[in-house]
N, C-alpha and C positions, 0 to 999 in steps of 0.2 A: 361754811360746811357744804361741802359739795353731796346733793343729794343723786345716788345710783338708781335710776328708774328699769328695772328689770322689764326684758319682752315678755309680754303675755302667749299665752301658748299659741296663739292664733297669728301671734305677728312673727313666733319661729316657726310654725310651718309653714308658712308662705314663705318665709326664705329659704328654707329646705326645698319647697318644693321648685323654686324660684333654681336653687344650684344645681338641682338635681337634674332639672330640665338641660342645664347650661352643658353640666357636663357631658347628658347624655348626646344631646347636639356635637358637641367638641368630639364624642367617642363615633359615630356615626361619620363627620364626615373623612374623620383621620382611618375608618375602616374602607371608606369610600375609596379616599387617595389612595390607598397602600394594591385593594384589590385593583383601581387600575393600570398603576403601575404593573404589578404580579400581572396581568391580561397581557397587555400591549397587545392586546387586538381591536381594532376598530368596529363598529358596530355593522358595516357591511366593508367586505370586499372591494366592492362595484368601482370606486374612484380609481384604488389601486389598481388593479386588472384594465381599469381603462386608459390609467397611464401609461404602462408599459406594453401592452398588447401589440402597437406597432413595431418592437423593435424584437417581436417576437418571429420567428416565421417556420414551416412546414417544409421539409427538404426531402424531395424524391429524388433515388438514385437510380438512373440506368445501367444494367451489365448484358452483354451480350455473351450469351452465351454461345461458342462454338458448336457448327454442325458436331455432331453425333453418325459413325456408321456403323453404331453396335445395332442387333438386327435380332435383339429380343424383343421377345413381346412387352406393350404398354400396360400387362396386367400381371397380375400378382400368379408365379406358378403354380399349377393345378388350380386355376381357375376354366370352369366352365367355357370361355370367352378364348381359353390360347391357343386352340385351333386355330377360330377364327383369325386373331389376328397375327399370328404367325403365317397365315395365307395371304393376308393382305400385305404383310409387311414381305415378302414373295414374290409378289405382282409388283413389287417398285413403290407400294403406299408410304403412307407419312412413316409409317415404323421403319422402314428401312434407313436410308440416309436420309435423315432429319434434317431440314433447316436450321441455320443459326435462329435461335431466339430472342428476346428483349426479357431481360428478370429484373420488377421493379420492386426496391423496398422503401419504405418511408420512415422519417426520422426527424428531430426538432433542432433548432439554434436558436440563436439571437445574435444581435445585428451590436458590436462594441463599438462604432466608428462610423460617421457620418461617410466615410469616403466606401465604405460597402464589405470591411471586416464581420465575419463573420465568425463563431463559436460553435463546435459541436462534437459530437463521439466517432472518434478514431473509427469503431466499427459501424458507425450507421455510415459513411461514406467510402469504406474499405473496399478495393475492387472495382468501383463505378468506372464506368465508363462515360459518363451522362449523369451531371448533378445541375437538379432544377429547384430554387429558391421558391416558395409561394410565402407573398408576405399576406400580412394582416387587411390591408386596405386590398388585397384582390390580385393584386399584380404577379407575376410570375417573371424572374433571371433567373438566367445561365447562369453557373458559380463554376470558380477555377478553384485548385485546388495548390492552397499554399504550402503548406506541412503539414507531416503529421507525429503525435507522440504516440507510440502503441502502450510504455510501461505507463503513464497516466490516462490511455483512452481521451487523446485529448485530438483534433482536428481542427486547422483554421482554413477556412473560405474566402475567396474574395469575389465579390459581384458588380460590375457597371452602373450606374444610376446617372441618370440626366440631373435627378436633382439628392440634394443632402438627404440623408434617411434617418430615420429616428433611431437612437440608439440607447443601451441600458449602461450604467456604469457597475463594473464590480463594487463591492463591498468586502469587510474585513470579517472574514470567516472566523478567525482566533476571536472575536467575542460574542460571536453565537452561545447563546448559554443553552443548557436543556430546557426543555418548557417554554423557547421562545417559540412565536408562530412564525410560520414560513406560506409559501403560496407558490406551486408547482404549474409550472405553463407550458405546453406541449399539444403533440398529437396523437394521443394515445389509440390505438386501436385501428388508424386511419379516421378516427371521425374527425378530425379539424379540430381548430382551435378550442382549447378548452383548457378549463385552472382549477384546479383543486388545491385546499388547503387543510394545514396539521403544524405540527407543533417541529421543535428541534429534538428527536429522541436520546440522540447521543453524539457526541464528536469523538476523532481521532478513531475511527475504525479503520481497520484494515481488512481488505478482503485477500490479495494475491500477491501485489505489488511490493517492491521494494521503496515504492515511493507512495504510497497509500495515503490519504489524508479525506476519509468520506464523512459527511457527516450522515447519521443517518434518520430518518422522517417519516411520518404517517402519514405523509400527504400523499395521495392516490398517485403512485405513479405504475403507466402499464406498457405494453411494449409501443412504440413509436413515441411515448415521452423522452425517448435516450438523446440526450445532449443539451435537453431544455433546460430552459435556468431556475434554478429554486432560488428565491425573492425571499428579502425579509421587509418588513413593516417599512422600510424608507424607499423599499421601490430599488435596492441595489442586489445586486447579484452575487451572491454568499456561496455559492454552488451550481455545478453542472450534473443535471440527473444522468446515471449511469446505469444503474442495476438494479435489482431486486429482488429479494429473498423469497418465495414462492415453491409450493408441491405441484404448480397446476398453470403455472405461465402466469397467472393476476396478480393484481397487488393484495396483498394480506397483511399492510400496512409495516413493511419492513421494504423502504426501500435508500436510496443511498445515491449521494449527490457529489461527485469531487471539491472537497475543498477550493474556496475562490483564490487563497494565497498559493497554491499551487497551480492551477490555474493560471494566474496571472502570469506568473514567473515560464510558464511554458509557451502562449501564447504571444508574449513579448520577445521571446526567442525564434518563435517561429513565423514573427513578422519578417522580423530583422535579419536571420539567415537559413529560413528556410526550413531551421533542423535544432533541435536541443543541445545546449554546449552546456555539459555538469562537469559541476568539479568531479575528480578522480585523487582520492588519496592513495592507493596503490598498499592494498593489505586484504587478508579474508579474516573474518573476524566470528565470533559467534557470541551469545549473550552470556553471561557469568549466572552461574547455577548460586546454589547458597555454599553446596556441596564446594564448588570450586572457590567460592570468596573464603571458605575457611582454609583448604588446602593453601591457598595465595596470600594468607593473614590481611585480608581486602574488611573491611569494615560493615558492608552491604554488597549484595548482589546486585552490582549495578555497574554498570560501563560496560566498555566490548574490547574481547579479551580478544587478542590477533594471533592465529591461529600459524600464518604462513606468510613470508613478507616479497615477493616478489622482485623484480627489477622494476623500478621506478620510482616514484617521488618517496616515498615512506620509508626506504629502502637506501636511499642516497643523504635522508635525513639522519638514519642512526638508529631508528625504530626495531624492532626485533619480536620476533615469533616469542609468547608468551607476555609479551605488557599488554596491561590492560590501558585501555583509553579510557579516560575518567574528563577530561577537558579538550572541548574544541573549536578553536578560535572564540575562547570566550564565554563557552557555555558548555552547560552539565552537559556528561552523556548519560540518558537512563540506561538505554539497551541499544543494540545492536542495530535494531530499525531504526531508531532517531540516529543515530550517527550517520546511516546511509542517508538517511534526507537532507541530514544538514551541512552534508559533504557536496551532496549533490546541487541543493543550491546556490552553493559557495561561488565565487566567481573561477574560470578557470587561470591558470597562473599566478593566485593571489599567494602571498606566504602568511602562512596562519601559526596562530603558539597553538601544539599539542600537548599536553597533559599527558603523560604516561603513569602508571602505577609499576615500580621494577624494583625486586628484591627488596619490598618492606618501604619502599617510600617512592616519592612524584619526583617526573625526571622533565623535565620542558623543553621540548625538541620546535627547531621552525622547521614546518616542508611546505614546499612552494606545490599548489595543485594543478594534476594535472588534467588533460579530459577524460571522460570515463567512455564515454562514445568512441575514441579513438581506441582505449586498452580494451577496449571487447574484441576487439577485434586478433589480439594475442591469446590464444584462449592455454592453459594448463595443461602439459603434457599429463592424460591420464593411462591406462591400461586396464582390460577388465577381464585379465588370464585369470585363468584356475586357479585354486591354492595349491599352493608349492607340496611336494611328497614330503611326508614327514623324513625328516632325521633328526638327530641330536637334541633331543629338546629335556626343560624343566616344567612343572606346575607351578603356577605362583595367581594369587587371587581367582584362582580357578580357570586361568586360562594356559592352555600348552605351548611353552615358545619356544625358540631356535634363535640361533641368531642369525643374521644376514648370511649368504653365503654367494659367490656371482650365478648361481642358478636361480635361487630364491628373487632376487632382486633384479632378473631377466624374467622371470614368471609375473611377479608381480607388478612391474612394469617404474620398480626402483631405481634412480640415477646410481650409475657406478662409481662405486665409492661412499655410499650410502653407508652408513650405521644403525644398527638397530635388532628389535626383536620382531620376527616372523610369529604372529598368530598363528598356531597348527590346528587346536583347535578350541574349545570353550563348552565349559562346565554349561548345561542349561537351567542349574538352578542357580546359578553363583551372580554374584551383584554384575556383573564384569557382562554377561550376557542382558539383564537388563536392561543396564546401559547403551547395550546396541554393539557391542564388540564382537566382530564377528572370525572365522575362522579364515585366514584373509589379510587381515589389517598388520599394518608394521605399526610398533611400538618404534619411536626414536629417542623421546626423552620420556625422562619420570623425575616428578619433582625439579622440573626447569632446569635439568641438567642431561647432556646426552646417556644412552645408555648401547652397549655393544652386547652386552653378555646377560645371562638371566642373573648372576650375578649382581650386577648393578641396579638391576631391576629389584635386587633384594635388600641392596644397602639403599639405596633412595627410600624404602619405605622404611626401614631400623631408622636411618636418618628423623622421619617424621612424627615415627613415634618419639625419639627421643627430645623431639622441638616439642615437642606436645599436641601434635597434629592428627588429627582424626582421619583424614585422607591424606593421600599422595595423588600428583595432579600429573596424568600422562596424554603426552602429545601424541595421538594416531593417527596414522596415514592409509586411507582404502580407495585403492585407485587414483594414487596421487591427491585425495582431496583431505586437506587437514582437520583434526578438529582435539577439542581436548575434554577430555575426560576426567573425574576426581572416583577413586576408589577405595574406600574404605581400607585402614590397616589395624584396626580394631581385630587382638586376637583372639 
């Protein structure tokens, strides 16, 4: 018989206290690992900042300003002083014909390439006549100027060096997370070298650009930081400081850094020829409302809905004013700004599959891309005449129309032979003025079909109600520029 000798109370709480201890060890140091993970910030700076510091450097530019023979005084009108110096400027003094001057600003880079590539902001070197390099070890070159992008603020340098220069490599901005740290290196204010650090506040901002990609950061940046590089924990360059949000000219901790993946793709363009080559799809496009996903029976407000299709590649593929682009070469489109970026990075000449959305289902078009640098330079027959005298018109969704006539469509600066409804004028309480419809605009289609007569413009919407349609989706043109609208047929 096997005898069961039970623990005495004294030999279970020591094993309790024994696991308790265990476990709380085990819970301590897995709180440990997790919060340094969550950090990923090292305990000082100093190593980092001493790594990359050389390939950091301070960039003055020179502009010479042209004599001046305006022969106002150098002070503020009805000041005490403009006798005087309207007398001196009289006598032949400085005020009269001024000397050419020297106007110097300052601004920051870094150094991508031992051969003396540099990185910096479009406008800190914009104009110069005279760009001088001060690196970190003390030295000071002459920089030439290789390209520049003005729509990403992006500029590359090249400088002479007897010997290899220390340089930073980018890193991948698309896994910047929020909450990561960052480390800002520049010359803020003109005082020299100097780094501040913060966190990653947010990606994918956009401030102006069609090609926008900033991230934005806490880390102190002020004016003469513009072009320096915001560093993350591996010492790689994640972003170019650009800007910043401010009442008062300071950092107020909202500032903004160009994405290094755009970045990249610019400066390796503007090694190599000098000048940005972006793909060009050849369409104008605008984002799809929720309004217009219903009128278009689209399933979400999402793709870019092409408004007007020009001559050129999109135009020669088959594409057509009204589909929505939902796929490109491969990938979703959300909105209208991602498809311009991701056109624009495309290579130029490549043939890519398009995704169309047309008449209730996807239509998969190839167009070969072309440049977009080159079609700027075709710009959109516009006109910005009066509106046309009223005659013959209808109401309909509260807006007054006519239809085309060759006066209307010589006024409004319409191709001849144009179709359509002349705006005369617009309801100011009606959805239609809301929307931005103005007295002015030519209606062409409604509900993705032409329209000549206000008539049509009446059965397009009977048509909508009877699909079960809560809007009717119309194509307007003001001043030649397309765009389309969804307006309520709810009676």
């Amino acid at each position: 018989m096997t005898n069961v000798i039970p623990f005495s109370n004294e030999t279970q709480n020591s094993k309790f206290r024994l696991l308790f201890v265990a476990l709380i060890g085990a819970f301590a140091l897995l709180l440990q690992t997790i919060t340094a993970d969550a950090r990923g910030a090292p305990e000082s700076f100093a190593d980092l900042a001493e790594a990359v510091s050389p390939a950091v450097v301070n960039i003055t530019t020179t502009t010479i300003v042209e004599a001046s023979a305006d022969n106002s005084p150098l002070v503020p009108e009805g000041s005490p002083f403009e006798d005087f110096f309207r007398e001196f400027s009289d006598r032949g003094g400085q005020g009269g014909n001024r000397a050419p001057r020297r106007s110097q600003a300052l601004g920051s880079g870094f150094v991508i390439s031992e051969d003396g590539y540099i990185v910096t902001n479009n406008h800190v070197i914009e104009g110069a006549d005279e760009i001088e390099i001060e690196f970190f070890e003390g030295f000071t070159l002459p920089a030439t100027l290789v390209g520049t992008d003005p729509k990403t603020d992006i500029a590359v340098l090249k400088v002479e060096s007897d010997k290899p220069l220390v340089f930073v490599a980018f890193g991948d901005s698309d896994v910047a997370r929020m909450g990561d740290w960052v480390m800002a290196m520049g010359n803020p204010l003109g005082q020299g070298f100097s780094i501040s650090a913060g966190i990653v506040s947010q990606r994918g901002r956009a401030l102006q650009g069609a090609y926008d990609d900033y991230i934005q950061t806490d880390a102190a940046i002020n004016r003469g930081n513009s072009g320096g590089p915001l560093f993350n924990m591996d010492g790689e360059v994640i972003g170019v400081n650009t800007a910043i949000l401010s009442p008062n000219g300071g950092s107020i901790g909202i500032g903004f850094s160009m994405a290094s993946n755009v970045v990249t793709r610019v400066t390796d363009q503007l090694i190599e020829f000098g000048e940005t080559r972006r793909g060009w799809l050849g369409v104008k496009i605008q984002n799809v409302s929720d309004d217009v996903a219903e009128a278009m029976g689209l399933d979400s407000a999402s793709g870019a809905l092409i408004t007007d299709v020009p001559e050129g590649p999109s135009k020669e593929a088959g594409i057509e004013a009204g589909d929505v682009i939902v796929s490109f070469d491969g990938k979703d489109v959300e909105d209208a700004n991602a498809l311009v970026r991701t056109v624009g990075e495309a290579e130029v000449g490549k043939a890519v599959r398009v995704v169309v959305f047309r008449d209730g289902k996807t239509k998969t078009l190839m167009v070969t891309l072309g440049r977009r640098e080159e079609a700027e330079k075709v710009a959109f027959p516009t006109s910005e005449e009066d509106a046309p005298a009223v005659v013959e018109d209808t109401e309909l969704f509260g807006l007054t129309v006519a239809p085309l006539t060759d006066e209307t469509r010589e006024q409004l600066g319409v191709a001849a032979g144009t179709n359509g409804l002349a705006v005369m004028a617009v309801d100011e309480t009606s959805e239609a003025y809301t929307k931005g419809l103005r007295a002015g605009d030519v209606i062409v289609e409604a509900g993705q079909e032409p329209v000549a007569s206000p008539a049509d413009l009446s059965a397009r919407a009977e048509q909508a109600r009877e699909a079960g349609r809560k809007t009717v989706l119309l194509l307007v043109r003001r001043a030649g520029e397309p765009r389309f609208v969804a307006l309520s047929v709810d009676e």
